[in-house]
C-alpha positions as protocol buffer text, in pm:
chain_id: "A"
residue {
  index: 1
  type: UNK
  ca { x: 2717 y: 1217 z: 3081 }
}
residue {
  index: 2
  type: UNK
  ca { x: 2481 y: 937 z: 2974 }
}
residue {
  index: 3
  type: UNK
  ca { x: 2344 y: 732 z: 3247 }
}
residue {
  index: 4
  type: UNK
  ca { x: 2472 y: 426 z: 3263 }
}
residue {
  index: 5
  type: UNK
  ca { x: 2200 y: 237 z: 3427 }
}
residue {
  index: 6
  type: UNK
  ca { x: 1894 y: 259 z: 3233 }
}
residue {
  index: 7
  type: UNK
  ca { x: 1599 y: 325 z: 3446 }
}
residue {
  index: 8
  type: UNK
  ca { x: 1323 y: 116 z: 3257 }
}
residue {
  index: 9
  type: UNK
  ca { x: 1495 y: -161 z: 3493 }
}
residue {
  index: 10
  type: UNK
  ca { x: 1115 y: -382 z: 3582 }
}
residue {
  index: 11
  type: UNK
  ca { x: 1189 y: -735 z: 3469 }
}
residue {
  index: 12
  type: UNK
  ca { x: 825 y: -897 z: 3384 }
}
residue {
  index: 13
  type: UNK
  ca { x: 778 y: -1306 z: 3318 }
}
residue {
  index: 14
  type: UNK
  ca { x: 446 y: -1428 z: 3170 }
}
residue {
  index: 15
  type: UNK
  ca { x: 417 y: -1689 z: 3454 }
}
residue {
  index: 16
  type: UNK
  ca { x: 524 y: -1768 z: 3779 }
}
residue {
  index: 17
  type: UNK
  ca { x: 540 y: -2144 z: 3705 }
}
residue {
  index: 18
  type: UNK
  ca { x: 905 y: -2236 z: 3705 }
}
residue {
  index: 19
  type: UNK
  ca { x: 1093 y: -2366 z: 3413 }
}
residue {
  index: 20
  type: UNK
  ca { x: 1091 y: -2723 z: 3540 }
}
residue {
  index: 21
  type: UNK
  ca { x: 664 y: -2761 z: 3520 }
}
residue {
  index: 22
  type: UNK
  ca { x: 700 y: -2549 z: 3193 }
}
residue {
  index: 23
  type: UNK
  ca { x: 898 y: -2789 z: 3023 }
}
residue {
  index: 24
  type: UNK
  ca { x: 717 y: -3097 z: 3088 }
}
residue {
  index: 25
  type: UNK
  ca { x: 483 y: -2985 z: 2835 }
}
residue {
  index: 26
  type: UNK
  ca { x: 635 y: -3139 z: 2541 }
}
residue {
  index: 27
  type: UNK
  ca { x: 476 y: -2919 z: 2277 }
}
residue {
  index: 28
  type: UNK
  ca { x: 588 y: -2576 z: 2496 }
}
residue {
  index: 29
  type: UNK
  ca { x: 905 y: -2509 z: 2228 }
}
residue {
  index: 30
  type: UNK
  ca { x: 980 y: -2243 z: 2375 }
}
residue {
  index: 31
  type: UNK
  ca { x: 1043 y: -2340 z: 2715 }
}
residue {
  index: 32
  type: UNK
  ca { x: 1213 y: -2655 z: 2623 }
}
residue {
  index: 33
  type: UNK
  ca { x: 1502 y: -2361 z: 2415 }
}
residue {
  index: 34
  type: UNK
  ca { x: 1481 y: -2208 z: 2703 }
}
residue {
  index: 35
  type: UNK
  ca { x: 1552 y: -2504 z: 2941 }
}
residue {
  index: 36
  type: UNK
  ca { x: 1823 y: -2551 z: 2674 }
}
residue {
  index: 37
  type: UNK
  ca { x: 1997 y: -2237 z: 2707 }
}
residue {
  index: 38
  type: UNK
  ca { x: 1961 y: -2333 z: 3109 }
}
residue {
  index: 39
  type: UNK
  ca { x: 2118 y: -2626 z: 3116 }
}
residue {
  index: 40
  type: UNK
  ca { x: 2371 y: -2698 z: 2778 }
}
residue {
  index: 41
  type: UNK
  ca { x: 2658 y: -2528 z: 2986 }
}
residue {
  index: 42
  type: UNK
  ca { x: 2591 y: -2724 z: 3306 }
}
residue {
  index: 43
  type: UNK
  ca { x: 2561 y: -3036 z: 3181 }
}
residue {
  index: 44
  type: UNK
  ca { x: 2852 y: -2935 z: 2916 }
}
residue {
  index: 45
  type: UNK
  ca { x: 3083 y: -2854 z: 3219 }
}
residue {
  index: 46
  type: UNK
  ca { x: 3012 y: -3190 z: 3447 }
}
residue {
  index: 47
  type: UNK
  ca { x: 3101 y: -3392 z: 3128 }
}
residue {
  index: 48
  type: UNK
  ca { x: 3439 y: -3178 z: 3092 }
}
residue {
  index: 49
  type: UNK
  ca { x: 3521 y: -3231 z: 3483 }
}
residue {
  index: 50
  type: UNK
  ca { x: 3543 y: -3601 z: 3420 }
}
residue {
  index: 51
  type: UNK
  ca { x: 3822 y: -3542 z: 3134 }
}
residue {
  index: 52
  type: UNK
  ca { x: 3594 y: -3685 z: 2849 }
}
residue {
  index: 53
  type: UNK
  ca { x: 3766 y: -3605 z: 2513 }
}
residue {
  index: 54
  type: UNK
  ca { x: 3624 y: -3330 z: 2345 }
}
residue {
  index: 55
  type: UNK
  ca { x: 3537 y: -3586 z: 2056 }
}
residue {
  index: 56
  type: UNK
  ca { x: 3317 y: -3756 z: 2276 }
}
residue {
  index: 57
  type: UNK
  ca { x: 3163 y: -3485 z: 2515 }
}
residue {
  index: 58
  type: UNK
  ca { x: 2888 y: -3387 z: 2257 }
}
residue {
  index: 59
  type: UNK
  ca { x: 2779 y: -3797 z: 2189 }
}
residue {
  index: 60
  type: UNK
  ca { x: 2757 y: -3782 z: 2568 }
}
residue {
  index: 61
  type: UNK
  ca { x: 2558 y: -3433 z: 2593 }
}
residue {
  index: 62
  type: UNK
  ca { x: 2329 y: -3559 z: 2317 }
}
residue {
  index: 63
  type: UNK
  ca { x: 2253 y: -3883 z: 2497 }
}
residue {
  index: 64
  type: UNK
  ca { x: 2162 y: -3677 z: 2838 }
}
residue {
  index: 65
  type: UNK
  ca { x: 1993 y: -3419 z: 2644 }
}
residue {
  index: 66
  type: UNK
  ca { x: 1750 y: -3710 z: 2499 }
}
residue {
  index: 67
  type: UNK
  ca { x: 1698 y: -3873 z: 2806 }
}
residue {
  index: 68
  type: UNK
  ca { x: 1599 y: -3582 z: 2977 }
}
residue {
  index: 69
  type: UNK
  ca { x: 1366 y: -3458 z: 2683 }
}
residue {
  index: 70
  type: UNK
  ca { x: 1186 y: -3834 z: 2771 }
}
residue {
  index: 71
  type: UNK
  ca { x: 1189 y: -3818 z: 3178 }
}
residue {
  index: 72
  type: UNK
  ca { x: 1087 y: -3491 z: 3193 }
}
residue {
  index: 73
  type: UNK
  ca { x: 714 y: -3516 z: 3138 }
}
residue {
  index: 74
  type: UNK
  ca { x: 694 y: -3762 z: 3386 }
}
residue {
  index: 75
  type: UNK
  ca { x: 865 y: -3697 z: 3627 }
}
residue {
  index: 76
  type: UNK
  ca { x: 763 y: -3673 z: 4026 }
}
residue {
  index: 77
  type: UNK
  ca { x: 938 y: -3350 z: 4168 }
}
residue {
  index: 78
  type: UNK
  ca { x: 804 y: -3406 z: 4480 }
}
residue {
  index: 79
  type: UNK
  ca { x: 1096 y: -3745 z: 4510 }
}
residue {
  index: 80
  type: UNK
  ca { x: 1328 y: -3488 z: 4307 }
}
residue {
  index: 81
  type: UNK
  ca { x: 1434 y: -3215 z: 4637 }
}
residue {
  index: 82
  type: UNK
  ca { x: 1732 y: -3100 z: 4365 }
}
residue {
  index: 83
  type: UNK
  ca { x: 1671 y: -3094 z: 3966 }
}
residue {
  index: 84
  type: UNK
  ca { x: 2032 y: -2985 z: 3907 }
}
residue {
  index: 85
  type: UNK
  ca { x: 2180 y: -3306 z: 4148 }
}
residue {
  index: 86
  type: UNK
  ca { x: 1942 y: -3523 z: 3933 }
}
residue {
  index: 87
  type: UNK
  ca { x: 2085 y: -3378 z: 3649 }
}
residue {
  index: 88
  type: UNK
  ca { x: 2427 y: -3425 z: 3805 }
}
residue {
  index: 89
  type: UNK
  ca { x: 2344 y: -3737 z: 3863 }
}
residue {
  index: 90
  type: UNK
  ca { x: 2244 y: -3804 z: 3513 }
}
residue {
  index: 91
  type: UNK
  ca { x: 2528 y: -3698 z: 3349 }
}
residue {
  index: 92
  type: UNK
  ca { x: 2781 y: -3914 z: 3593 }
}
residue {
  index: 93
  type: UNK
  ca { x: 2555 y: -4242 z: 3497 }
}
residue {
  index: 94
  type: UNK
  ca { x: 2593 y: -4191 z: 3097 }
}
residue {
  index: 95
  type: UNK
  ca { x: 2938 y: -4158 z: 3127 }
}
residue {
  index: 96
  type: UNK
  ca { x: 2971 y: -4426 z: 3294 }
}
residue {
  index: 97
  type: UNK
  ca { x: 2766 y: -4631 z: 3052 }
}
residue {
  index: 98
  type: UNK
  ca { x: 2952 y: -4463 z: 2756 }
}
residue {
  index: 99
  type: UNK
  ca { x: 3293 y: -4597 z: 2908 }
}
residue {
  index: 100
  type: UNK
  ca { x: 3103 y: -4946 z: 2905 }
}
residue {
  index: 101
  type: UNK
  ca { x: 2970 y: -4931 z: 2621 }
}
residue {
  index: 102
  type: UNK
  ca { x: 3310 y: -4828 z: 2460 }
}
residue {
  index: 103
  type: UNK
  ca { x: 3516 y: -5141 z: 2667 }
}
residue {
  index: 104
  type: UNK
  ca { x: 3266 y: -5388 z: 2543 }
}
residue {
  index: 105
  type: UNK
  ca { x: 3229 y: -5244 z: 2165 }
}
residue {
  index: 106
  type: UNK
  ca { x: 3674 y: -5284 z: 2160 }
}
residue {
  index: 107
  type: UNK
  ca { x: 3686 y: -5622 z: 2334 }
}
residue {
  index: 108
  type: UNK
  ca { x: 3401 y: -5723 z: 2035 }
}
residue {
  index: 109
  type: UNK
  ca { x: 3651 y: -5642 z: 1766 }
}
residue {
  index: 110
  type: UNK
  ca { x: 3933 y: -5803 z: 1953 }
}
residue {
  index: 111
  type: UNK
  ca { x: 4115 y: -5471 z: 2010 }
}
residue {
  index: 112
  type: UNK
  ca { x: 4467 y: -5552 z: 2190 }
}
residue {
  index: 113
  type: UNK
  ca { x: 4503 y: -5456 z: 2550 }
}
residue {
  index: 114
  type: UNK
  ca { x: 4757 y: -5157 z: 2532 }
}
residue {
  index: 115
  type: UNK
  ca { x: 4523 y: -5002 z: 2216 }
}
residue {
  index: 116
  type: UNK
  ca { x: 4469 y: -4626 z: 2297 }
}
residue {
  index: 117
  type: UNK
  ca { x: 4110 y: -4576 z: 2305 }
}
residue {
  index: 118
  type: UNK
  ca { x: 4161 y: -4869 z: 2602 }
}
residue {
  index: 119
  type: UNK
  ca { x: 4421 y: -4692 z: 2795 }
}
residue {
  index: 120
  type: UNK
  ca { x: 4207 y: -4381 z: 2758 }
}
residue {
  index: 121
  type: UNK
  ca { x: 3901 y: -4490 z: 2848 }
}
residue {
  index: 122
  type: UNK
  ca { x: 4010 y: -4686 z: 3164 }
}
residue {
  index: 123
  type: UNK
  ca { x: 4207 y: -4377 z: 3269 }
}
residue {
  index: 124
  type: UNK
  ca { x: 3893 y: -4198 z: 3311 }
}
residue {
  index: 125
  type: UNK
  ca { x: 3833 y: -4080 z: 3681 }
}
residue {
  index: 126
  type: UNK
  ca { x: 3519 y: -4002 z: 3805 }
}
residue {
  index: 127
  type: UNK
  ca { x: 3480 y: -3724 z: 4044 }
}
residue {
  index: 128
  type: UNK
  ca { x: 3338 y: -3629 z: 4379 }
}
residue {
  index: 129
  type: UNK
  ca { x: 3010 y: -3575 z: 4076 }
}
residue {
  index: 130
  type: UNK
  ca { x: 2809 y: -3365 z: 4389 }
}
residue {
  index: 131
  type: UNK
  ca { x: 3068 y: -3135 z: 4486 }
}
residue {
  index: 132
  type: UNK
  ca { x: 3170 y: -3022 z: 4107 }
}
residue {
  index: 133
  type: UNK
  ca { x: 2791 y: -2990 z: 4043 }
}
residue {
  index: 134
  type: UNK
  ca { x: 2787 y: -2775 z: 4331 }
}
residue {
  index: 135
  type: UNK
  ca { x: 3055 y: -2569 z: 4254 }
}
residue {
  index: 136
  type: UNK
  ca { x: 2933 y: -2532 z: 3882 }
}
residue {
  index: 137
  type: UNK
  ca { x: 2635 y: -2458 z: 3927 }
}
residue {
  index: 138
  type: UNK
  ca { x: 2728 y: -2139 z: 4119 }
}
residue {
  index: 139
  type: UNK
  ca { x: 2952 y: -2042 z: 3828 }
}
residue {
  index: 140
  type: UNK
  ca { x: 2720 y: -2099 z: 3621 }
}
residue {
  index: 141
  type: UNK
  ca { x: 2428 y: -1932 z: 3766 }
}
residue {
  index: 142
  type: UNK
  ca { x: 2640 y: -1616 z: 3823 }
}
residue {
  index: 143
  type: UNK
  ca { x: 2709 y: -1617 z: 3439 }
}
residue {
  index: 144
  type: UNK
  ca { x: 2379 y: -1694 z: 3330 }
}
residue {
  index: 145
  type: UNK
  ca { x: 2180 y: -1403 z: 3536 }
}
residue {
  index: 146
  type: UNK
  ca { x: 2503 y: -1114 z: 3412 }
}
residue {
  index: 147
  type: UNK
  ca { x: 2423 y: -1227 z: 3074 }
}
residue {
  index: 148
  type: UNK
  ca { x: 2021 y: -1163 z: 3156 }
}
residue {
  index: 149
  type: UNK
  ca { x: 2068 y: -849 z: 3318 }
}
residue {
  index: 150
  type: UNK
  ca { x: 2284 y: -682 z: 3037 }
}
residue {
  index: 151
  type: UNK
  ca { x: 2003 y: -541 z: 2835 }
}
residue {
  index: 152
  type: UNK
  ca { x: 1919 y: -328 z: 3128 }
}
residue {
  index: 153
  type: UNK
  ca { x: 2247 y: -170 z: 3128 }
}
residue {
  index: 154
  type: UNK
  ca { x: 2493 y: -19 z: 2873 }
}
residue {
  index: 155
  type: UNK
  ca { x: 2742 y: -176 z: 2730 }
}
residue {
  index: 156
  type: UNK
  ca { x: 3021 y: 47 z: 2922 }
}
residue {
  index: 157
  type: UNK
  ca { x: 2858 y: -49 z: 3233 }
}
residue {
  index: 158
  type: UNK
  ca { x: 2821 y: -431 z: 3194 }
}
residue {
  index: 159
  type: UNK
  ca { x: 3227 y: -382 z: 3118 }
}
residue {
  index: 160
  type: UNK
  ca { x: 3299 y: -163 z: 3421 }
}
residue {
  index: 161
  type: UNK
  ca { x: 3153 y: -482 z: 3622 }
}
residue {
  index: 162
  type: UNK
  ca { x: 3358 y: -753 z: 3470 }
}
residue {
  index: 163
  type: UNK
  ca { x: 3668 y: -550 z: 3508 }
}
residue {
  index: 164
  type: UNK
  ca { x: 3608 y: -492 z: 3817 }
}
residue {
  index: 165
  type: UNK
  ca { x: 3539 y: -842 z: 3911 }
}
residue {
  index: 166
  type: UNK
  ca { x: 3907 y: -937 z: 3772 }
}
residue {
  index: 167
  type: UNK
  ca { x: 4072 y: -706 z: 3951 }
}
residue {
  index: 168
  type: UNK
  ca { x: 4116 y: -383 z: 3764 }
}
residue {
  index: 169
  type: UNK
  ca { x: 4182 y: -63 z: 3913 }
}
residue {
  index: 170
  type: UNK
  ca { x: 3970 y: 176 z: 3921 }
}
residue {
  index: 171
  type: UNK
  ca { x: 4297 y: 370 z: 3661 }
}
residue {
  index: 172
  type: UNK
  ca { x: 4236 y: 83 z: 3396 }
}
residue {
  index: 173
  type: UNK
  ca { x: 3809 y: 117 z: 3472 }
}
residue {
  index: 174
  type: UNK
  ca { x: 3840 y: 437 z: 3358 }
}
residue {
  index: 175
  type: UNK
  ca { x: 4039 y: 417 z: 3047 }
}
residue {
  index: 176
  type: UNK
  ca { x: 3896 y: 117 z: 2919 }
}
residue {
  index: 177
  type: UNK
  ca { x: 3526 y: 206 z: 2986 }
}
residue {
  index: 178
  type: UNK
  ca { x: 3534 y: 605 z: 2961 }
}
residue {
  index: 179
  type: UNK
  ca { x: 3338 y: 625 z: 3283 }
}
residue {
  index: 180
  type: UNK
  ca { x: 3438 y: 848 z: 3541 }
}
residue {
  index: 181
  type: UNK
  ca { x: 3621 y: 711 z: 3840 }
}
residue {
  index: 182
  type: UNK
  ca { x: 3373 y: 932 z: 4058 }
}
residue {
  index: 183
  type: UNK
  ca { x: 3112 y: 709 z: 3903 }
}
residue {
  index: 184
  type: UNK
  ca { x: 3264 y: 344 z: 3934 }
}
residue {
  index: 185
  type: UNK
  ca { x: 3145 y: 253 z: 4276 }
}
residue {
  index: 186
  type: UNK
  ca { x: 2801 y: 369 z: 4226 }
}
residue {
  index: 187
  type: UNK
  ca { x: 2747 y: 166 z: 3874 }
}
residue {
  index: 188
  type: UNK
  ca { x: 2942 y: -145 z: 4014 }
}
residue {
  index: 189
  type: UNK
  ca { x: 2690 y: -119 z: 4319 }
}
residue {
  index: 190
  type: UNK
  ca { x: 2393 y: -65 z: 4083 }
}
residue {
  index: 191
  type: UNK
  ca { x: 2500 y: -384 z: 3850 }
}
residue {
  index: 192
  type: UNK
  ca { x: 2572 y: -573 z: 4152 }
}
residue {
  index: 193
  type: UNK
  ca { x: 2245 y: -522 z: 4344 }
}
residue {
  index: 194
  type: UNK
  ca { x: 2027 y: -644 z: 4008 }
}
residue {
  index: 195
  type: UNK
  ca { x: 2304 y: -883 z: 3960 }
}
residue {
  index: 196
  type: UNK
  ca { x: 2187 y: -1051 z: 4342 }
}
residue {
  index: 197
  type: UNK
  ca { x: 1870 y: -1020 z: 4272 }
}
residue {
  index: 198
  type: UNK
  ca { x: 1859 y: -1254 z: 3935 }
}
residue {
  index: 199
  type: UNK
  ca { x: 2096 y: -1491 z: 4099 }
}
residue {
  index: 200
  type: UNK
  ca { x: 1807 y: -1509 z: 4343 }
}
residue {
  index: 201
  type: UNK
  ca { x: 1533 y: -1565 z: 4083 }
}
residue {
  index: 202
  type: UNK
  ca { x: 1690 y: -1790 z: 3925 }
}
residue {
  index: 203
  type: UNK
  ca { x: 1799 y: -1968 z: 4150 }
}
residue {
  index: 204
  type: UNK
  ca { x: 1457 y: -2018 z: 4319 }
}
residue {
  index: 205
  type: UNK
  ca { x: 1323 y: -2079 z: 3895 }
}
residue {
  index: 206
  type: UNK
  ca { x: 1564 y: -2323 z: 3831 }
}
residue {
  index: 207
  type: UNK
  ca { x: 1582 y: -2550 z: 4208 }
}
């Protein structure tokens, strides 16, 4: 049977510098897509937990985005001890602006009190912003490093580890994946032990 876990497995990175210093370089491109890919899904997700409507969650995410693009360079990490709380952080402060922003721009064009957009906007709750950060940023770490350790696996593999991670038995493993049941425990173990050890990498890369 082929081996599921491929055994050129030695993940290499040009630099040790973490993605934070690399991106205050404003002509790096490719470590500001990279920051990109880091961080749309984070960001994405705190603006979601506030129950924005999807209409206005990517004005939002645009206006952090830019922000960020223009802090960035400048910034002292040495006052920052959490980049992802700052970002957190971030995020709550242009919604609330938006929501401003928005009251004001009705009241300008005399927009009655019971108008829609009013009720929506002063519906709009803003939550305990350091515990959801917290709690996304686990998911979304967890995500992020099974999506970067894929290429070192096959395809079969990767899917024996999400199924198994829902709940499947090791009777459904089997027929969906066409992997032995003799062999689950060792791949899931295999998966999970590179799995660890990006969430650890990153987690130190992306602090």
């Amino acid at each position: 049977m082929k081996t599921e876990f491929r055994r050129n497995n030695q993940i290499t990175y040009a630099t040790r510098q973490t993605l934070i210093k690399r991106v205050r370089d404003p002509h790096n491109k490719q470590a500001w897509d990279e920051f990109m890919d880091t961080y749309t899904r984070f960001i994405y997700a705190i603006i979601h937990s506030m129950s924005i409507p999807l209409h206005d969650v990517n004005e939002i995410h645009q206006s952090v985005v830019i922000k960020l693009w223009k802090k960035i360079p400048d910034m002292d990490f040495n006052r920052i001890p959490s980049f992802r709380a700052y970002v957190a952080v971030m995020v709550k402060n242009e919604v609330l602006q938006f929501i401003r922003a928005r009251k004001r721009r009705l009241e300008r064009e005399n927009k009655a009190a019971n108008d829609a957009s009013l009720t929506y906007l002063n519906s709009i709750e803003i939550p305990d912003i350091e515990r959801i950060a917290e709690e996304e940023w686990h998911i979304h770490i967890a995500n992020l490093a099974l999506k970067k350790i894929e290429p070192y696996f096959s395809q079969n593999a990767i899917q024996l580890f999400r199924l198994s991670m829902e709940g499947a038995s090791p009777e459904e493993i089997t027929k969906k994946t066409g992997i032995a049941r003799s062999s689950i425990n060792t791949i899931k173990s295999r998966v999970k032990s590179r799995l660890r050890t990006e969430i650890n990498r990153l987690q130190e890369e992306l602090q």
